[in-house]
C-alpha positions as CSV (number, residue, x, y, z in Angstrom):
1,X,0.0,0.0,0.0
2,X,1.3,3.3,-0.6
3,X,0.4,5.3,2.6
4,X,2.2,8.3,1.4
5,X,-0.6,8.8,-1.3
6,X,-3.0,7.5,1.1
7,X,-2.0,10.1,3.5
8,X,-2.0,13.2,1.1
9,X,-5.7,12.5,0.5
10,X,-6.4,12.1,3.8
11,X,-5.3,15.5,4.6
12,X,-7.5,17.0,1.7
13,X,-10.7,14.8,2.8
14,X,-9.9,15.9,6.6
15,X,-10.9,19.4,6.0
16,X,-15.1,19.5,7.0
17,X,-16.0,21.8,3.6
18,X,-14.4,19.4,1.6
19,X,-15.7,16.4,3.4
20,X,-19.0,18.0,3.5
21,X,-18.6,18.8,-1.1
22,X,-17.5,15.1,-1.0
23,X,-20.6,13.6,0.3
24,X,-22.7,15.8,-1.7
25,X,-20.9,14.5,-4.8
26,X,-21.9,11.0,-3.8
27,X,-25.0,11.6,-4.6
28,X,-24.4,12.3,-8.3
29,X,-22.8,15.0,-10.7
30,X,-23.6,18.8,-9.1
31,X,-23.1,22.1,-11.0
32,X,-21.2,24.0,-8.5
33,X,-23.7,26.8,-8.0
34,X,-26.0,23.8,-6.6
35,X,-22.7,23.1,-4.1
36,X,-22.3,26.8,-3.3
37,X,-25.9,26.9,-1.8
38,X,-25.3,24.3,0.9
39,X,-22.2,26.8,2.6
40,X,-21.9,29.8,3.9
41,X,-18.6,31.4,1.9
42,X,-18.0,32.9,-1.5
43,X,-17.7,31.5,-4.8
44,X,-13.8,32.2,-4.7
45,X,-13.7,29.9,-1.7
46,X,-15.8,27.4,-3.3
47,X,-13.3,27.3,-5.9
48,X,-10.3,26.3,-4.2
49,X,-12.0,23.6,-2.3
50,X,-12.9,22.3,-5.8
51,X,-9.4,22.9,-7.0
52,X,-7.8,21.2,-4.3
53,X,-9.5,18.1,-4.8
54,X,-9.5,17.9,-8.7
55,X,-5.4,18.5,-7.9
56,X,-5.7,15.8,-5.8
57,X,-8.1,13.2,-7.9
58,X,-10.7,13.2,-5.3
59,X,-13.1,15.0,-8.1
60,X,-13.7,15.0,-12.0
61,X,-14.7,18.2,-13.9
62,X,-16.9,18.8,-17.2
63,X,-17.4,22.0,-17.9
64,X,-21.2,22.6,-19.4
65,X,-21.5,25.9,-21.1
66,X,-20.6,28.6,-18.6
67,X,-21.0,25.8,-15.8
68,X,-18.2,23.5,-14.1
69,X,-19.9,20.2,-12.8
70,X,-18.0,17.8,-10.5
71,X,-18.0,14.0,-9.7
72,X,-16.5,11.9,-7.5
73,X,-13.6,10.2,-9.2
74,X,-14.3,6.2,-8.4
75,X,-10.8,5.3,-8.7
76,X,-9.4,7.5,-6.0
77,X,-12.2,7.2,-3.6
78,X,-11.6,3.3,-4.2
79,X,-8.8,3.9,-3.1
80,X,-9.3,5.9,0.2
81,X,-11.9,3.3,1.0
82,X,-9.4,0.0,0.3
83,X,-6.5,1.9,2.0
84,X,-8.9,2.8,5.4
85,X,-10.6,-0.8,5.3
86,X,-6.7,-2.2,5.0
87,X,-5.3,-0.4,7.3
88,X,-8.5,-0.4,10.2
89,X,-9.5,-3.9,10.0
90,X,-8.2,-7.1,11.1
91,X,-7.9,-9.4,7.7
92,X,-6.3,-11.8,6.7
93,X,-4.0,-9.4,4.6
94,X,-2.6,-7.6,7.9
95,X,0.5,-6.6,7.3
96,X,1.5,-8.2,11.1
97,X,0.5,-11.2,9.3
98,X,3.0,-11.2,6.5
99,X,6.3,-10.2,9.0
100,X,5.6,-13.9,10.5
C-alpha cells in the first residue's frame, strides 16, 4: 500500500468543507452553483476547495456551457476506501500477518 498517497488525501478529505462537497458529490454529478448553496462562503472559496480536490483526484470536472460540474472520481475514492478498510480492520491481509 502506498500510505504516502493514502496520507495526502487524507489531509485534503480531513478538512469538513471538503468532506461535507464530497458527500454531496456521492449523490451524483452537481453544478457548482448547486454546491455553493449548501455553505456559507463565496464563490472564490468554493473554488479552491474544488481545486484542491480535482489536484488531488478526489473529483472529475466537465465544464457545461458557462458551468463546471463535478463528480466523484471512483478510482481514488476506491482507493481511500481500500487503504482505510486495510489499514482499520483485522484481515487476513494484515500486514502483522506477513512479517511472521
Amino acid at each position: 500500500m502506498d500510505y504516502q498517497k493514502l496520507a495526502n488525501l487524507l489531509k485534503v478529505v480531513a478538512e469538513p468543507n471538503r468532506l461535507k462537497i464530497l458527500e454531496m458529490l456521492s449523490c451524483g454529478e452537481m453544478c457548482a452553483c448547486n454546491i455553493l448553496d449548501h455553505f456559507d462562503f463565496t464563490q472564490p472559496t468554493l473554488s479552491h476547495h474544488m481545486k484542491v480536490l480535482e489536484d488531488k483526484g478526489l473529483v472529475i470536472v466537465s465544464k457545461k456551457s458557462k458551468w463546471h460540474y463535478y463528480s466523484l472520481n471512483p478510482d481514488t475514492t476506491a482507493l481511500i476506501i481500500n487503504g482505510l478498510t486495510r489499514t482499520l480492520s483485522n484481515t487476513d491481509n494484515c500486514m502483522c500477518k506477513d512479517a511472521n
